[in-house]
C-alpha positions in Angstrom: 7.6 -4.1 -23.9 9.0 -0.4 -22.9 11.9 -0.3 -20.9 9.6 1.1 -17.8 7.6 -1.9 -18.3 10.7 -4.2 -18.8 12.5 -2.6 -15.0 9.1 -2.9 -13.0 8.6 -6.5 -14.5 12.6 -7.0 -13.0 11.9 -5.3 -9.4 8.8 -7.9 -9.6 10.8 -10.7 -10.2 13.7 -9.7 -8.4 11.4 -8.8 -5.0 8.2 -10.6 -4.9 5.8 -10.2 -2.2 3.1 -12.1 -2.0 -0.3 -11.1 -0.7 -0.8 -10.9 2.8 -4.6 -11.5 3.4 -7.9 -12.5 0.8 -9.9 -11.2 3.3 -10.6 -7.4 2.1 -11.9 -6.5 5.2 -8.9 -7.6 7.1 -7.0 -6.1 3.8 -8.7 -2.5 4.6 -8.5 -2.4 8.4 -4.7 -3.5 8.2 -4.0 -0.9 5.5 -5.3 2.0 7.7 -3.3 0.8 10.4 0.0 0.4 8.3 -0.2 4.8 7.2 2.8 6.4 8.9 4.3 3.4 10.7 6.6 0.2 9.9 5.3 -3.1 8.7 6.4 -4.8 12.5 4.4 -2.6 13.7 0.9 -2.7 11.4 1.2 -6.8 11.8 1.3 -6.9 15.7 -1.7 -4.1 15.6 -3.7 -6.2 13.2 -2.6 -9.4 14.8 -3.8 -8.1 18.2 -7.3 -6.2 16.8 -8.3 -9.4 14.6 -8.0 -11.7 17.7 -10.4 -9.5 19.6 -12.4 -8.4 16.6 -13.7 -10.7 13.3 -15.8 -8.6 11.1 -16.8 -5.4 10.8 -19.8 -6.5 12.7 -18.0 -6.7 15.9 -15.9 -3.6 15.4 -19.1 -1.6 14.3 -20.3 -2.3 18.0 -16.8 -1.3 19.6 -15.9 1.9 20.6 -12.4 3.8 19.0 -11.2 3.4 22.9 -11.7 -0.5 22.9 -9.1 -0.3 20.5 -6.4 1.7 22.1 -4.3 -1.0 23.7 -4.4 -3.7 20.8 -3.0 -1.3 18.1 -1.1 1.0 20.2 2.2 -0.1 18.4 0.6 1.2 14.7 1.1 4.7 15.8 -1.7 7.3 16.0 -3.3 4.7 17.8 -6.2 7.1 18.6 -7.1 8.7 15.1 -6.7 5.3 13.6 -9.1 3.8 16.4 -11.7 6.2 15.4 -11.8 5.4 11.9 -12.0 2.1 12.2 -14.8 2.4 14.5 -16.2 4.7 11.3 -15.9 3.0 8.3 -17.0 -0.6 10.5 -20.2 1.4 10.9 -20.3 2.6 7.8 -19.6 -0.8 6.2 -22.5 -2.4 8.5 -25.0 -0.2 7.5 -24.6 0.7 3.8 -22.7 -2.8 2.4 -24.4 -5.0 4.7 -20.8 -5.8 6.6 -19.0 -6.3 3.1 -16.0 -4.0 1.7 -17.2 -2.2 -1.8 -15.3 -2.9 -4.8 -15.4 0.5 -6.4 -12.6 3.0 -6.1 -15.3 5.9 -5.6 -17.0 3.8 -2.9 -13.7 3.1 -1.1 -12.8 6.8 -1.5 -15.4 8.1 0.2 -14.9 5.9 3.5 -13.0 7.7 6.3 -9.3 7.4 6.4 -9.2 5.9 2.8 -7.0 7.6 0.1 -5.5 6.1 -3.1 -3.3 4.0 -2.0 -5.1 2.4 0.4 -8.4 1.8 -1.9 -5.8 0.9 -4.6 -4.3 -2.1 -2.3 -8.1 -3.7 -1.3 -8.9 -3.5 -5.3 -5.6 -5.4 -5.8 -4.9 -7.6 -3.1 -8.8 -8.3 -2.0 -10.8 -8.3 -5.4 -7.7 -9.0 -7.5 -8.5 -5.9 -9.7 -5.5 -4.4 -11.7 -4.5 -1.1 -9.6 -1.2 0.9 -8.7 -0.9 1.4 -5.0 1.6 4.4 -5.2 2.9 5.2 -1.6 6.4 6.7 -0.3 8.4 4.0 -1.9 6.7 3.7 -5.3 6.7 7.3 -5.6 10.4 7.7 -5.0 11.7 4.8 -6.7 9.9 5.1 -10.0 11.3 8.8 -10.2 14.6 7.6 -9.3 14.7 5.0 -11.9 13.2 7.4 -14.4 10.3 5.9 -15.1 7.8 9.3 -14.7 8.8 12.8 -13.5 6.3 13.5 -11.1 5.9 15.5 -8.2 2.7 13.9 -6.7 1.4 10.4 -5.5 -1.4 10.8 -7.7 0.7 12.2 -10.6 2.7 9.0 -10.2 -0.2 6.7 -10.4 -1.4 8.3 -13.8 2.0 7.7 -15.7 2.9 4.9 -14.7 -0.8 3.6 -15.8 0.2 5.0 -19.1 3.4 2.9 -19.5 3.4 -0.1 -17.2 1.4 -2.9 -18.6 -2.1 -4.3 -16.2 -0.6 -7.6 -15.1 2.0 -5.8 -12.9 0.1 -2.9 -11.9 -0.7 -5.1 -8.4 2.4 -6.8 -8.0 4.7 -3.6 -8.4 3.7 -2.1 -5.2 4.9 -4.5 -2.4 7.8 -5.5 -4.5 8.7 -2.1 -5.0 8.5 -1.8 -0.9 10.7 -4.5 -0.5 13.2 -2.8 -3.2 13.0 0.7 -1.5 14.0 -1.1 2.0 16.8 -3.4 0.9 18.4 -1.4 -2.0 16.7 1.7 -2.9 16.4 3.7 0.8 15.7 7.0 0.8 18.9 8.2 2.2 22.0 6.5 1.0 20.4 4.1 -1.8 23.1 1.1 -2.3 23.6 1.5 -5.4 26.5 0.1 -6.4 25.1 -3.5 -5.5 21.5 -2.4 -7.5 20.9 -5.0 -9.7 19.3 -2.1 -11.8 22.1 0.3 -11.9 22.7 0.1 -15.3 19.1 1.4 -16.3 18.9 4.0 -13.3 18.6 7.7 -14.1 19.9 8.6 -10.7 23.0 6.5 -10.8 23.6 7.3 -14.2 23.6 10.9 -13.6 25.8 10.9 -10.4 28.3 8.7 -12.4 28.5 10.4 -15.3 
């Protein structure tokens, strides 16, 4: 194993996160809500939205408005109302109320990008798939483990030197690393437990 494989297979073990739905509708819906806004925030919204709302059925036949009050805490409450309302319609009438499985298909539903298609492949269809967002992006340039400047740059090398079986996992453990060690201002990292293989920290130190 390379040592970018052997430091993601650490954060994995060292931060696991376990999924936090099968459902991959519920999976989609919660992922839209959780862009640009903390995790408290996404699980009231989706908390809230899923008492109200089952299946994309129900929501097909809401309007974005219906949905103001319950996910008002996710932030952009109204842009992420209308989009739900969307790909709910969308989903009704071209997958018959199911979520696709396909990363084209995903891609081309409203409000879906990467990351968000990446995490319903992973954590509803259990497919191998990196879910780069903020924290993944920073972290495994940090660490050293690509030199990239994009999301989707990211995604690509780390494909080419992280082995399949931690492709899913790496993404909410790596959350939970960026939030408790890793932060984008002040990282701790004299109490990293990965210090020792850290670009960054070995480059300030040096």
């Amino acid at each position: 194993m390379n040592k970018p494989a052997k430091i993601v297979e650490k954060i994995v073990k060292l931060f696991p996160r376990g999924k936090f739905s099968a459902d991959p509708f519920r999976i989609l819906i919660c992922t839209i809500l959780s862009q640009r806004t903390r995790d408290e925030n996404t699980e009231r919204a989706c908390e809230k939205l899923f008492a109200r709302y089952r299946d994309a059925f129900e929501l097909a036949k809401a309007s974005a408005a219906d949905l103001y009050e319950l996910i008002r805490e996710s932030g952009m409450y109204r842009q992420k109302a209308q989009r739900i309302v969307e790909v709910a319609k969308i989903l009704v009438e071209k997958y018959g109320g199911k979520v696709p499985d396909k990363l084209e298909e995903l891609l081309r539903l409203p409000g879906v990008g990467r990351k968000t298609a990446n995490i319903v492949l992973y954590q509803g269809f259990g497919q191998p798939a990196i879910a780069v967002d903020t924290h993944v992006h920073r972290i495994s340039n940090r660490l050293g483990l690509v030199k990239t400047k994009r999301p989707d740059e990211t995604e690509e090398q780390l494909k080419k030197v992280i082995p399949k079986h931690l492709w899913g996992p790496m993404n909410g453990s790596m959350v939970e690393f960026g939030r408790q060690i890793c932060q984008p201002i002040k990282p701790k990292c004299e109490a990293c437990p990965l210090n020792s293989e850290c670009e960054y920290f070995l480059q300030k130190n040096s």
